[in-house]
C-alpha positions in Angstrom: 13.2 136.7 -20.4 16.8 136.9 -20.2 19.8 137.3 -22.6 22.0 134.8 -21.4 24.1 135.2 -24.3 24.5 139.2 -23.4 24.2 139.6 -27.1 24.1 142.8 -29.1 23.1 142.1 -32.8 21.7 144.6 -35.4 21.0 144.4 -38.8 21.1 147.9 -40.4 21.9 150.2 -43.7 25.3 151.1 -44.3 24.7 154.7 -44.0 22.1 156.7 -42.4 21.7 160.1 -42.9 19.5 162.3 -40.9 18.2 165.6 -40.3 16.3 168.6 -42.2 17.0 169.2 -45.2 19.6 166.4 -46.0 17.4 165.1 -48.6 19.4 167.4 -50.6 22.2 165.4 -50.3 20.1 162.4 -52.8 21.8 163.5 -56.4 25.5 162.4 -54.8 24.5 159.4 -52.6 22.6 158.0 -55.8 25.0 158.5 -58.4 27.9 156.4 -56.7 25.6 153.6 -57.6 25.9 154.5 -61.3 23.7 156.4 -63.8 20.4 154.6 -64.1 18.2 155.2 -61.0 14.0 154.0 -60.9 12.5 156.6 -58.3 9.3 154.8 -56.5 6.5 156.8 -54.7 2.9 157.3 -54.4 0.3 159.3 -56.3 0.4 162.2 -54.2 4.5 162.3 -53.4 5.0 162.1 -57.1 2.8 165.9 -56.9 4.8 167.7 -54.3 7.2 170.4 -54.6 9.9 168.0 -52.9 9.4 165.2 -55.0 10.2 167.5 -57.8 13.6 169.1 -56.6 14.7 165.6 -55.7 14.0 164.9 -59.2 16.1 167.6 -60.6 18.6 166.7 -57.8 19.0 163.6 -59.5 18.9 164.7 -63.0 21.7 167.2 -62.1 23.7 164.3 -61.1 23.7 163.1 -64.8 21.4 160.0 -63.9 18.6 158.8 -66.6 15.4 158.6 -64.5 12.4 156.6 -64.4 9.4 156.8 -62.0 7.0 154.2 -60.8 4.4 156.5 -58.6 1.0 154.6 -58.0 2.5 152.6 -55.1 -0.7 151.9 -52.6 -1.2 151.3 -48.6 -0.3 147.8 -48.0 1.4 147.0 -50.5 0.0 144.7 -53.1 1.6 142.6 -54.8 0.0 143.7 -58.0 2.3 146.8 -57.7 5.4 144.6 -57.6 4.4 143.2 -60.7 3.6 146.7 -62.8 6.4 148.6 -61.1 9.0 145.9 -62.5 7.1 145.1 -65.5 9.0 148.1 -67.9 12.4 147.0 -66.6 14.7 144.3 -68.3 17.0 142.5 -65.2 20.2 144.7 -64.5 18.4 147.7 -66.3 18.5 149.9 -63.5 21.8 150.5 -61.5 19.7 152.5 -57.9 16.1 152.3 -56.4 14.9 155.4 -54.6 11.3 154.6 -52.4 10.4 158.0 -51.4 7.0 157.8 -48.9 5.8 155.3 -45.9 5.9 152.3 -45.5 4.3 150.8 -48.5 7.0 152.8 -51.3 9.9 152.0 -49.8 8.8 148.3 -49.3 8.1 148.0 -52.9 11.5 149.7 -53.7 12.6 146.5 -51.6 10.7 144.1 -53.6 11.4 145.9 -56.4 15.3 145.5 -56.1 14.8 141.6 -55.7 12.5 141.1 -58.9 15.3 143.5 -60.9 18.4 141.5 -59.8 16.9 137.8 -59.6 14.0 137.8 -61.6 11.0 135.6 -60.6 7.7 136.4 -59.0 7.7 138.2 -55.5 5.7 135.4 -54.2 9.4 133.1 -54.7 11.2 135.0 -52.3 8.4 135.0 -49.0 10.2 134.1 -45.7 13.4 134.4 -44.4 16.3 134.1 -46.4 14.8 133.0 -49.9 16.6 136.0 -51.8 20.0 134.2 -53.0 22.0 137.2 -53.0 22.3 140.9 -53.2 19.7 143.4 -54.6 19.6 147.0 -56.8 20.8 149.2 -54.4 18.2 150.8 -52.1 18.2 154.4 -51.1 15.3 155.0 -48.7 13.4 158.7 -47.5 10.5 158.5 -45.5 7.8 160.9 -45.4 6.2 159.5 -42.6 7.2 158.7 -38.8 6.4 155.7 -38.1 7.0 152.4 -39.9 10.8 152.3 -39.4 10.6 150.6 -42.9 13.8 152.6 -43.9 15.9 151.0 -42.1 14.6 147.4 -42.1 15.5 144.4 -43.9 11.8 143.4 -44.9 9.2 144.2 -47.4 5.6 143.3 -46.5 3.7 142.5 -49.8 -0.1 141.9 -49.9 -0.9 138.9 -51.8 -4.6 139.2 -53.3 -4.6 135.6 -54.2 -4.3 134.5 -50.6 -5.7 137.8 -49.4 -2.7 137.7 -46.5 0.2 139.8 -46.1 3.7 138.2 -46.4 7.1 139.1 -45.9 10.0 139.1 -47.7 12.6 138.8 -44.5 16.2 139.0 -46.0 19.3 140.7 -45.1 20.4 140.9 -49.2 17.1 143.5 -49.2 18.0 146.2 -46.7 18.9 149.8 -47.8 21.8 150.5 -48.7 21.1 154.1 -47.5 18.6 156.0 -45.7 18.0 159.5 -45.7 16.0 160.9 -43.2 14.6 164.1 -43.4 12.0 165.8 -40.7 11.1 168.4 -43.3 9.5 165.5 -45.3 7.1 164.9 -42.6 5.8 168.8 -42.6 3.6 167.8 -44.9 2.0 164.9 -43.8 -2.1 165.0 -42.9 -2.3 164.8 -39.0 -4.7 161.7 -39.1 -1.5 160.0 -41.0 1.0 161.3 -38.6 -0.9 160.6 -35.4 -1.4 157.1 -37.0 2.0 156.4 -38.0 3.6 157.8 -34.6 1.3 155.1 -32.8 2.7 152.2 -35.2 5.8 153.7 -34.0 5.0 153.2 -30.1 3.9 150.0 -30.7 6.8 148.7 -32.3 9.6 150.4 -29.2 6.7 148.8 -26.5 6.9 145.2 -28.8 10.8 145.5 -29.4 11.5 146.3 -25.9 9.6 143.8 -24.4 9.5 140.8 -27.5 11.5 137.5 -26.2 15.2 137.2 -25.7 16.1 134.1 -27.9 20.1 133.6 -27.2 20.1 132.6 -30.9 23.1 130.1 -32.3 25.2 131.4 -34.8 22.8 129.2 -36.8 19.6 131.0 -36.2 21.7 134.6 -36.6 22.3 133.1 -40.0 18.9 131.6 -41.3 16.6 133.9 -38.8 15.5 137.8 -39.2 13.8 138.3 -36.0 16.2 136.3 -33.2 15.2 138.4 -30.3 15.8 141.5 -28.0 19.4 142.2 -26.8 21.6 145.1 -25.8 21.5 147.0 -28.7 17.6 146.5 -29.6 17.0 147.9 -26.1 19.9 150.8 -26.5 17.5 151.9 -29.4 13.9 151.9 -27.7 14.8 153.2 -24.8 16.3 156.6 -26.7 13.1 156.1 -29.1 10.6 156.1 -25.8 12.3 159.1 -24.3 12.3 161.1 -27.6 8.4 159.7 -28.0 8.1 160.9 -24.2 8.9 164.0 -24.7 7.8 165.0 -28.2 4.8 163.3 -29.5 2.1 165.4 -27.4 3.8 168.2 -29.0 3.7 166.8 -32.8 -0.1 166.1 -32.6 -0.7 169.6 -31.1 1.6 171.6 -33.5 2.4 169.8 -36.8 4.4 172.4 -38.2 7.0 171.9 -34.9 9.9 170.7 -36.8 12.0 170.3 -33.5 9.0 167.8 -32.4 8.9 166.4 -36.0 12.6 165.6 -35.7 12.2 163.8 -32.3 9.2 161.4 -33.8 10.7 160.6 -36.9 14.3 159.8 -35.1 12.2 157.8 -32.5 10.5 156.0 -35.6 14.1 154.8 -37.2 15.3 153.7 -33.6 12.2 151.7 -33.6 12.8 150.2 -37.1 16.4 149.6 -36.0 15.1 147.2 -33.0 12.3 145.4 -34.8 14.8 144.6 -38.0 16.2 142.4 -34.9 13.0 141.7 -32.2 10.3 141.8 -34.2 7.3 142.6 -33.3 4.7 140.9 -31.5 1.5 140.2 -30.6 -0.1 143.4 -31.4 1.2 143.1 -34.8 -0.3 139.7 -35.6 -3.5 140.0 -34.1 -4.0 143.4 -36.2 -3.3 142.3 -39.5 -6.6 139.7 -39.5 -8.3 142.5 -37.7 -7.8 145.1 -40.4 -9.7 142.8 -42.6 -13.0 143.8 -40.8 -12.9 147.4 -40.2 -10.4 148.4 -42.6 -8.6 150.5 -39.8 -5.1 152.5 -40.5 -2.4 150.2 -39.3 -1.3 152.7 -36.7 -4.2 153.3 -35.1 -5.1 149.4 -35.5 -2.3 148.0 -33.1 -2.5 151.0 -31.3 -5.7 150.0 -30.2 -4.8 146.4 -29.6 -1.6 147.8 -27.5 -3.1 148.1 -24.0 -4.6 144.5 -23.8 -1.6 143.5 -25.1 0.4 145.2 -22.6 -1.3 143.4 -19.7 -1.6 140.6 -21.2 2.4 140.2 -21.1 3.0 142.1 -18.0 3.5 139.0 -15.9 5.7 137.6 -18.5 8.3 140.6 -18.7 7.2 142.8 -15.3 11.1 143.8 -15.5 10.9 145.1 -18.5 8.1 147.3 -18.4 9.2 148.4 -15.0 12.6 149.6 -16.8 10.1 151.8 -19.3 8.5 153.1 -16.7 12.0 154.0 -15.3 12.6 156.0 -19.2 9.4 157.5 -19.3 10.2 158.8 -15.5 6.6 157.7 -14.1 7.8 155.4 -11.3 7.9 156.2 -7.7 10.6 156.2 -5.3 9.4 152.2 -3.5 7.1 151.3 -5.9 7.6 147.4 -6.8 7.8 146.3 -10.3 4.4 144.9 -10.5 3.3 148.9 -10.1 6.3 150.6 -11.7 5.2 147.8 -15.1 1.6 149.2 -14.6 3.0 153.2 -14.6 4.6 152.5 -17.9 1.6 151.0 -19.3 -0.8 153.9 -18.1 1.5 156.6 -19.5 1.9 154.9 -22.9 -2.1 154.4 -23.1 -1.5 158.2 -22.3 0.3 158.8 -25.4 -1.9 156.8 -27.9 -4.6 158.6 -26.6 -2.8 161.3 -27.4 -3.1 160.5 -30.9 -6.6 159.8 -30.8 -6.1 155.9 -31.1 -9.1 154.2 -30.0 -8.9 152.5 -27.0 -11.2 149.8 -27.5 -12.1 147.8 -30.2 -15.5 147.9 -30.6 -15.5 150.9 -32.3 -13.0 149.3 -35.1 -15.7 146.9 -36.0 -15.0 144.2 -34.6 -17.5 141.5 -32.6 -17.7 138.4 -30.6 -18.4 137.2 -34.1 -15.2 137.8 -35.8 -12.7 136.1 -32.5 -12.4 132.8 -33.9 -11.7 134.2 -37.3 -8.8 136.5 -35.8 -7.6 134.4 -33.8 -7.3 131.2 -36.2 -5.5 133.6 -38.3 -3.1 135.2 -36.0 -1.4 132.1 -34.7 -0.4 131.4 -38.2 2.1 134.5 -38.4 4.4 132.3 -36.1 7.4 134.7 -36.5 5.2 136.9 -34.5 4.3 134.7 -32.1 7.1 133.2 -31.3 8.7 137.3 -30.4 5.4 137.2 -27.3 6.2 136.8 -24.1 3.4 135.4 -23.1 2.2 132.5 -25.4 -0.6 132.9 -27.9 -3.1 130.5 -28.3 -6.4 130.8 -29.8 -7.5 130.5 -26.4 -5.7 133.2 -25.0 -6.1 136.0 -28.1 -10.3 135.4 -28.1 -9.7 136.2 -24.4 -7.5 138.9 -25.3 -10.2 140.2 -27.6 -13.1 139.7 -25.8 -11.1 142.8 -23.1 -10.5 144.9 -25.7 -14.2 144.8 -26.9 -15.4 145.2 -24.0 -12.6 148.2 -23.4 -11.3 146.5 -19.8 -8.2 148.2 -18.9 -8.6 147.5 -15.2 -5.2 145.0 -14.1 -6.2 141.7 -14.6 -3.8 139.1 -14.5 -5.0 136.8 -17.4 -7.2 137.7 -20.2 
């Protein structure tokens, strides 16, 4: 657990542009692109007042608009195929994915199907896109996923009922704009959820595996490990998360505290474009097959098993979040300072009403060797743990978080 190489590395849009009401600024950024711009968004987005003046933003800019707005949670790849379907390659000069996670993923995909033609199912992996996309423009409505800032799209695919990634630097944004007002909006079982995925990934980002990659890896690799910038950005996002997510779930309509979660969410997607994330992340995604549970609140739920179960692997590291999230005491050894961390973030997911076992997500004894079989497989993942995975070692893993065991044990 240790960057020999003391390497900073990021991966990251060329502009970012945040705070209320810079949405606004949409009709200039987009029309340096050119004139023909595809605006993608869900069902509901598509309805809203801001949606609308957006629109018009655009228009006023001179730009020829079309709209792709039936984009669906976890993305499948179905709405790859009908959002491009319309669209001749090189028809459309900008993409604009306005929502979570799932719209401005398929803005991603999108981009690569437009320039390079092909099925989305050519370009899963890392570095299968062979050069540069439509121009992205990314606005979250949500804080959480980070997904406007990273350089991956996570596509569904029916056919093999398993999420896969399209994990390219050619599909990062060229520019994100993010605006707290956006999030005003957003139902508090979505925000609560999303601010959890957002935890999860600074706690997985801050702790993931240091790789000292080659110039090589930094070349052919997406995820190639924590390092001094990665942890420059989670430790601001745990501070803001610290200090502002109690207040977010209490009072929605607190921009100041929306503006906090949503910044903490984009320093969170700036770390994982590099760490990755982690164990939590790959167990969840065969787990949400069972009980059909938000993403959020899914790895949230996983988080505190998870946490002890790499504790021994990375005690510095959790001892230096305890250290941000000012819960240590003056003598305390790591060991304890790694377990004050832990305690205070099970403090904030509860905050958000994640569960804290997983019983009550549906899953049973029944269902280990199924999830576990299944997680080892998403070896980017794995390989970002500190401690190492086996099937062995995630029924273990599972078997505590069914039975809700947060007492310290030292080995699942």
């Amino acid at each position: 657990m240790e960057n020999t190489l003391g390497l900073g590395l990021v991966r990251q849009p060329k502009t970012v542009l945040f705070g209320p009401g810079q949405r606004g600024q949409l009709g200039l950024y987009a029309r340096g692109f050119g004139t023909r711009v595809l605006m993608v968004t869900d069902e509901r987005m598509a309805t809203t007042p801001e949606f609308k003046a957006m629109h018009d933003d655009l228009s006023a800019a001179g730009m020829k608009i079309s709209i792709y707005d039936q984009a669906l949670p976890d993305l499948p790849r179905q709405n790859v195929i009908d959002a491009t379907a319309p669209f001749a390659r090189g028809s459309i000069d900008v993409i604009v994915g306005i929502g979570g996670g799932s719209c401005m993923d398929l803005a991603k995909a999108v981009s690569v199907i437009l320039a390079h033609g092909g099925d989305v199912r050519d370009y899963f992996g890392e570095f299968a896109v062979p050069g540069p996309g439509i121009p992205i423009i990314t606005i979250p409505t949500t804080g959480g996923t980070g997904a406007e800032v990273t350089s991956l799209a996570i596509v569904y695919d029916d056919e093999n009922q398993m999420k896969m990634a399209i994990a390219d630097a050619h599909i990062a944004p060229a520019i994100a704009i993010i605006d707290p007002e956006l999030t005003l909006s957003c139902p508090p079982g979505l925000t609560a959820a999303t601010a959890a995925d957002a935890l999860s990934h600074l706690v997985e980002a801050y702790t993931a595996r240091p790789k000292n990659p080659t110039p090589q890896q930094i070349a052919t690799q997406i995820y190639v490990g924590k390092n001094r910038i990665t942890d420059m950005f989670c430790t601001q996002g745990l501070t803001l998360m610290n200090k502002s997510l109690g207040a977010v779930v209490d009072d929605p309509s607190d921009l100041a505290a929306r503006s906090d979660v949503m910044f903490a969410a984009y320093c969170a997607g700036m770390a994982i474009n590099t760490t990755g994330t982690a164990a939590a992340h790959a167990i969840q995604s065969p787990m949400a097959a069972i009980g059909h549970t938000p993403h959020g609140f899914g790895v949230g739920a996983l988080l505190p098993y998870v946490m002890r179960f790499n504790l021994p692997y990375c005690t510095s590291e959790f001892a230096q979040i305890g250290q941000t999230l000012g819960v240590v005491r003056p003598g305390q050894s790591e060991r304890d300072q790694g377990r004050a961390a832990i305690t205070r973030i099970e403090e904030l997911l509860e905050k958000t009403g994640t569960p804290m076992e997983l019983a009550s997500l549906g899953v049973e004894e029944t269902h280990f060797d199924q999830i576990a079989a299944s997680s080892v497989k998403a070896t980017r993942l794995v390989l970002n743990n500190p401690a190492p995975m086996t099937e062995q070692a995630i029924k273990a893993l599972l078997a505590r978080g069914v039975a809700g065991d947060r007492s310290w044990w030292e080995k699942p």
